[in-house]
N, C-alpha and C positions, 0 to 999 in steps of 0.2 A: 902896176902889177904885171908878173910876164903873161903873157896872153893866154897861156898853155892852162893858166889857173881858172881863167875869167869863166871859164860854165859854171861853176862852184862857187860862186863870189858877184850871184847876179844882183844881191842886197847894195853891192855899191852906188848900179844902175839906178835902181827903185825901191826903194826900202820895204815899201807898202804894198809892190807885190814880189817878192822877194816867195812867199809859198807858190806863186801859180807859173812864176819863173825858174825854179829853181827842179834839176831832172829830178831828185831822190823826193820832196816832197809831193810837185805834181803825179807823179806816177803812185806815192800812198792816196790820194786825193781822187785817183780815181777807183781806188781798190773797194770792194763789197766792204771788208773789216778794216779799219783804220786802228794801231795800236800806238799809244804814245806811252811809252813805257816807264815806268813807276821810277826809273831810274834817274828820267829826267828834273826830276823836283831836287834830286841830291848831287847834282852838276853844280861848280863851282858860280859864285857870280858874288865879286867884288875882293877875292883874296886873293891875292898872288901866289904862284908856285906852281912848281911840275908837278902834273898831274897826269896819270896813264887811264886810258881804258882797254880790257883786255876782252877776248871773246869770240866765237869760231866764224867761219866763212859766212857767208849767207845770214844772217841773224839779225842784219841792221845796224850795226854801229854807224856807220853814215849814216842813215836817216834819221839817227837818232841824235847826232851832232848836227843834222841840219834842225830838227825840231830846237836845239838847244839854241842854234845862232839866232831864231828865229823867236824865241822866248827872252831873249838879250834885244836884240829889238827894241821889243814889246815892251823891254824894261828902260828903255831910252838909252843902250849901249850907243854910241857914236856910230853910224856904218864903217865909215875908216877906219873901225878900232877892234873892228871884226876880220880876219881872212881865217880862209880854209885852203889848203894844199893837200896834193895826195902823192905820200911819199914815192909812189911808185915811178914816177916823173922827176925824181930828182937823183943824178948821178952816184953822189958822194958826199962826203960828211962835209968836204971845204962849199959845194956848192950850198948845202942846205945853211951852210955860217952866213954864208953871204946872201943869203932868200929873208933869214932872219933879220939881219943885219938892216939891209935895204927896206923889209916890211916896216920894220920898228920907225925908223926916219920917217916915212908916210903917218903915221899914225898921229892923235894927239896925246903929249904928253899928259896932260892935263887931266886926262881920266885913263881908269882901266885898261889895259889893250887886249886885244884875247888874238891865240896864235893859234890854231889847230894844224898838226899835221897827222895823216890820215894812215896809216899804216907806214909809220916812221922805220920797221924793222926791215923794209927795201931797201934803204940807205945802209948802203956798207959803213961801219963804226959810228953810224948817228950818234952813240953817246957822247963821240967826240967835242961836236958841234956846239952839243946841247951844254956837256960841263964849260965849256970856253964860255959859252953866253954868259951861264950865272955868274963864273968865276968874275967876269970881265962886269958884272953889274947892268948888262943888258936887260935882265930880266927882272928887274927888284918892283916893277909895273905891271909886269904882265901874267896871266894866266894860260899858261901853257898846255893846251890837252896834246897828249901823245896816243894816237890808237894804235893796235896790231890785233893782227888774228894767231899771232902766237905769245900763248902767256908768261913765257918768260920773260917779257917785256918790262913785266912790273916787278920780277925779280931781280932783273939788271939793274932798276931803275933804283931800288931798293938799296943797291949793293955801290952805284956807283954815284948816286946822290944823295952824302947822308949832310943834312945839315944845308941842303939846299931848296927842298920841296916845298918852303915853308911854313906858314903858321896852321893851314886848313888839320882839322883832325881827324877828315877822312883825305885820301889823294891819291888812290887807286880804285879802280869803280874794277866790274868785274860782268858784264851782261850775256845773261842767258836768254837762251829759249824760251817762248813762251812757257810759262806752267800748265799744268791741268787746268789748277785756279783761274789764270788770268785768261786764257783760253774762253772756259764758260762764261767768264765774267763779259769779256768780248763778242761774244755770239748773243747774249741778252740772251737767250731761252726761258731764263730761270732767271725774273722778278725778284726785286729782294734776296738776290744771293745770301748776303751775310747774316741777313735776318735768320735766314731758312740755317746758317751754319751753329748760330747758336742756339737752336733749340733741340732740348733733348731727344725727341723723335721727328724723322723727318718725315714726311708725308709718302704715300707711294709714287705719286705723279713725278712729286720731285725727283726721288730716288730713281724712278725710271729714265728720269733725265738725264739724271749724273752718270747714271752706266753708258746709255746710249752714247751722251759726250766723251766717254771714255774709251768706248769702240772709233770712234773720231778720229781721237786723240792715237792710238795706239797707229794710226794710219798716216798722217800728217805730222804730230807731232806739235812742237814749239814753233814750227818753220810760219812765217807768215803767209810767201807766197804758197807755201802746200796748201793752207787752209784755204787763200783766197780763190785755189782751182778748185778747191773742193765744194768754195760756195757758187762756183763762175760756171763748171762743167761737171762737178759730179764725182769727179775722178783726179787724182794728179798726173799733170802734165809728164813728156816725157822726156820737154826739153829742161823742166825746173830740175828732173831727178839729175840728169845730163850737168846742168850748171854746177850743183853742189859736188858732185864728183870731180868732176874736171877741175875745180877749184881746189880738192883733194890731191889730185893725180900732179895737176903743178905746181901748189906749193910742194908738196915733196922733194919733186925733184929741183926744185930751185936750192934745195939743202942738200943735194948730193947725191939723193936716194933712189936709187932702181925700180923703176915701173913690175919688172918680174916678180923682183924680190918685195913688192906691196902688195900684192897681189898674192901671192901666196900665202904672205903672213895673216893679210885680211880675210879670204878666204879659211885657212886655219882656224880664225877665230869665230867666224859662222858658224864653223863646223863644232867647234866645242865653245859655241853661245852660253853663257854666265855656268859656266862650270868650271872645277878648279883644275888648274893647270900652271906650272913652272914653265918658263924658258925654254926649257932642257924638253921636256915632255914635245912643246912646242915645235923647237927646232928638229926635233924627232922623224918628223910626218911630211920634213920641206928639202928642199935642197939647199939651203941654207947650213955651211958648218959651223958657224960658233953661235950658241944662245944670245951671246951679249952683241949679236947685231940684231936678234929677233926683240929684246929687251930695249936695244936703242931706238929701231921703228916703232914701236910700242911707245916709249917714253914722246917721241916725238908727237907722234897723233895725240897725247895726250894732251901735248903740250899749246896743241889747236885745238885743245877743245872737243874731239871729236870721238876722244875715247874715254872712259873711267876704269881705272886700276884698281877694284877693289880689293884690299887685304884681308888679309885672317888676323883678327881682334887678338891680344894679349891682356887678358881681364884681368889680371891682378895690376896691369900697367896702363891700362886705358891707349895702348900705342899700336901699330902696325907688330906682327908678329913675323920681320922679314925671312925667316925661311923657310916659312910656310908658302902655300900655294895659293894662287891669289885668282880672281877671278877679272878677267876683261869685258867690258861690253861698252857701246856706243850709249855716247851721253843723250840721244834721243830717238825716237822711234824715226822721224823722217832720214837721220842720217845710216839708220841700220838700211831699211828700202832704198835707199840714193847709191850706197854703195855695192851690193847685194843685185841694181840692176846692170852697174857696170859691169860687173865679175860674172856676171852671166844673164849678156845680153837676151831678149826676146823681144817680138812685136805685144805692144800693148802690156809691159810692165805692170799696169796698173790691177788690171784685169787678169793677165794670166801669172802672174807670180807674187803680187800684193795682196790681194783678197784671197787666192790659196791659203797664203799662211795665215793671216789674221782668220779665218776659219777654221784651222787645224786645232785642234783642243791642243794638245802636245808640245806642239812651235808654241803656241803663241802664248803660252803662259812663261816661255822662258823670256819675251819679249816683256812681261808685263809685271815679271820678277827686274828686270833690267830700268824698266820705265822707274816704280818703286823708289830702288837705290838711286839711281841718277837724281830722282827729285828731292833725297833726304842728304844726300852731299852737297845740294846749295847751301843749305843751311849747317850743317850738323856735322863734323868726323866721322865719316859713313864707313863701315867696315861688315867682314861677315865673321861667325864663329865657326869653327872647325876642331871640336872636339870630339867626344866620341861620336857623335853624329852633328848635322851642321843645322847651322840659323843660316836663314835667307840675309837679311844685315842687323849690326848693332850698331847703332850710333850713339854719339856720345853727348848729353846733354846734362847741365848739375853736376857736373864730376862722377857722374856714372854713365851707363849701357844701359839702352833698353834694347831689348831684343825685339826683332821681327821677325813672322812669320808667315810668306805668301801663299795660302792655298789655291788656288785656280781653277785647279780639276776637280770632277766629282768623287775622283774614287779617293778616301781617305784612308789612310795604312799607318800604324801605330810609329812604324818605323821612322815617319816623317817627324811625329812630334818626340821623338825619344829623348833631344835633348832642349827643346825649347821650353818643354813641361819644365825642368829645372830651377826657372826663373820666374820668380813671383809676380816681376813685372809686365813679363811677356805679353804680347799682343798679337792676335793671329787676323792679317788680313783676305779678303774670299770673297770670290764673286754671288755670294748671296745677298741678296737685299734687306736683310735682317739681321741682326746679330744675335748671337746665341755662344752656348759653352763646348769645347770641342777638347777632351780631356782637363776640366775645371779650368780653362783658360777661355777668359772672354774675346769673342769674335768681334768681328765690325765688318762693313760693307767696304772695300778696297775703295772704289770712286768717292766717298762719303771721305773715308781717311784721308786721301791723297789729296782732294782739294782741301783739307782743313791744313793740312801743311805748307801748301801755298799761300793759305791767308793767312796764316802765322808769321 
């Protein structure tokens, strides 16, 4: 193997300590929370085929592919029959043929071979490589994982390996952020989490937990390392905000894209945080003159994961309603903060421009409308209504909509509920810890909801 690889591939050394050798598991190992993510039970192991994982900067997918080599192990995988590459180290699509090529020959035939490469979308025309292999029956053994932090990955893969992926009946995984759920589930606070989810009333202690974690949550976020600075010192660091930004700021521009022109656009969208806005309205306010470049950097962060494009529901058609106005916001609360310090730097982020807003009544309920949606678009065709007055989101679940409705603040105005009252199945979410009827529509405690939807 080239040597360039060998820090990633210390299981060939010693199999047995292959966790206390290896950077991405030792440095989980020494972390307060350890998370081994729910995704890892549904990783391939024993069927051949290309297989992607897609998913945003910072979030773990390598540690998460080293928990996997290391579960392959455990399962009496051959070490030889294991390597890990990271695309970022490999030239060109003829080099990565012949990385392929030359791994495969090492390997035994005779069982399984498993190939990872780690953010395969560095490699200029990877696809290339990758159809030559199958075409050429390189790969009729092996199990192929491809990662990237940009999700069109799985749609190229989609589009340019049909009849190649083989037999598996899932063969794109898709890893988020931690949840609310998995979150509390991880800090232990609350015994018998799921216990406590299925009963009809939850206790106060508990409840007062679930908010609490949810003020956490609104701060840190899904990110691992935010939480493990928030269990280490109290506060998030300001070199972690630092990494995920800069990780932002260069993949962009390795696609072409203007640090100015990010920068305005992101700011732009702080500025009118989960309200509805067009392009046009957008490109308005920038120096930017055509929409459809403010639409393209849009499309892009989305396309890392880093953004959510919420639409305006079409309820007779259960579909996006594209000329309507749609709403933007960051697919999680640590990435709103991460970007938000870049764009206007300060000493002590954490303290003087974090806990501002998560204190503000105002701010931060558009943050915890944003939180909400993000969490019901893992699962569900998350959209918002926009008729004579709007729902916060409908998502689509049974071939229908159900409507949501975030109340946050105390002051409640007829206005707000004018059109969600409409719908019989409505549900209105609110930082009370009781539920109750708020124009004959039943209430629930937001933290209460929001992790039931995580364990679902």
């Amino acid at each position: 193997m080239d040597i360039r690889f060998l820090p990633h591939n210390t299981h060939l050394d010693d199999p047995k300590r292959f966790a206390e050798k290896d950077p991405q598991l030792r440095q989980l190992k020494n972390q307060p929370y350890q998370h081994s993510p729910a995704l890892l039970e549904k990783l391939p192991f024993k069927v051949p085929g290309i297989y992607t994982l897609g998913g945003g900067r910072q979030i773990g997918k390598t540690t998460l592919l080293k928990l996997w080599m290391a579960r392959l192990l455990g399962h009496h995988v051959l070490p030889q029959n294991i390597a890990f590459f990271s695309g970022e180290l490999i030239n060109d699509y003829h080099s990565l043929l012949h990385l392929i090529q030359a791994q495969l020959m090492q390997m035994s035939e005779q069982s399984i071979q498993y190939l990872i490469i780690d953010e395969i979308t560095y490699i200029p025309d990877w696809d290339k490589a990758v159809k030559y292999a199958a075409d050429a029956g390189l790969l009729e053994n092996t199990v192929l994982m491809l990662t990237g932090s940009d999700l069109t990955l799985m749609q190229e893969a989609r589009m340019r390996f049909p009849g190649r992926r083989g037999t598996a009946s899932v063969v794109n995984f898709h890893l988020y952020p931690l949840s609310f759920y998995e979150v509390v589930k991880l800090k232990g606070k609350i015994k018998n989490l799921d216990r406590y989810l299925k009963e009809i009333h939850v206790s106060n202690s508990v409840m007062n937990l679930l908010f609490e974690e949810f003020q956490n949550y609104l701060l840190h976020g899904g990110y691992l390392t935010a939480i493990n600075d928030m269990a280490k010192y109290g506060r998030i660091l300001e070199s972690t905000l630092m990494t995920y930004s800069d990780w932002i700021r260069g993949d962009m521009m390795k696609r072409g894209k203007q640090e100015h022109y990010l920068r305005e656009i992101l700011n732009a969208i702080i500025k009118r945080y989960n309200s509805q806005l067009t392009w046009n309205s957008l490109a308005s306010d920038l120096s930017i003159d055509h929409p459809k470049t403010v639409a393209d950097y849009a499309a892009l962060l989305e396309s890392m994961d880093a953004l959510f494009i919420q639409a305006a529901l079409l309820e007779d058609k259960l579909t996006a309603a594209p000329k309507k106005a749609r709403k933007v916001v960051f697919t999680d609360p640590f990435i709103f903060h991460a970007l938000r310090a870049w764009l206007h730097p300060v000493e002590k982020p954490f303290e003087t421009q974090i806990m501002p807003y998560i204190n503000d009544p105002e701010k931060v309920s558009k943050l915890v409308e944003a939180c909400v949606a993000t969490h019901y678009r893992r699962f569900y065709p998350t959209y918002y209504i926009k008729a004579e007055a709007e729902v916060d989101i409908a998502y689509i679940d049974k071939e229908r909509f159900w409507p949501i409705e975030i109340k946050w603040t105390n002051q409640t105005r007829m206005q707000d509920f004018k059109q969600i009252i409409k719908y019989k199945n409505a549900r209105i979410l609110t930082k009370s810890k009781e539920s109750h009827l708020i124009h004959q529509i039943q209430t629930e405690p937001l933290a209460l909801a929001l992790i039931k939807v995580g364990n679902s």
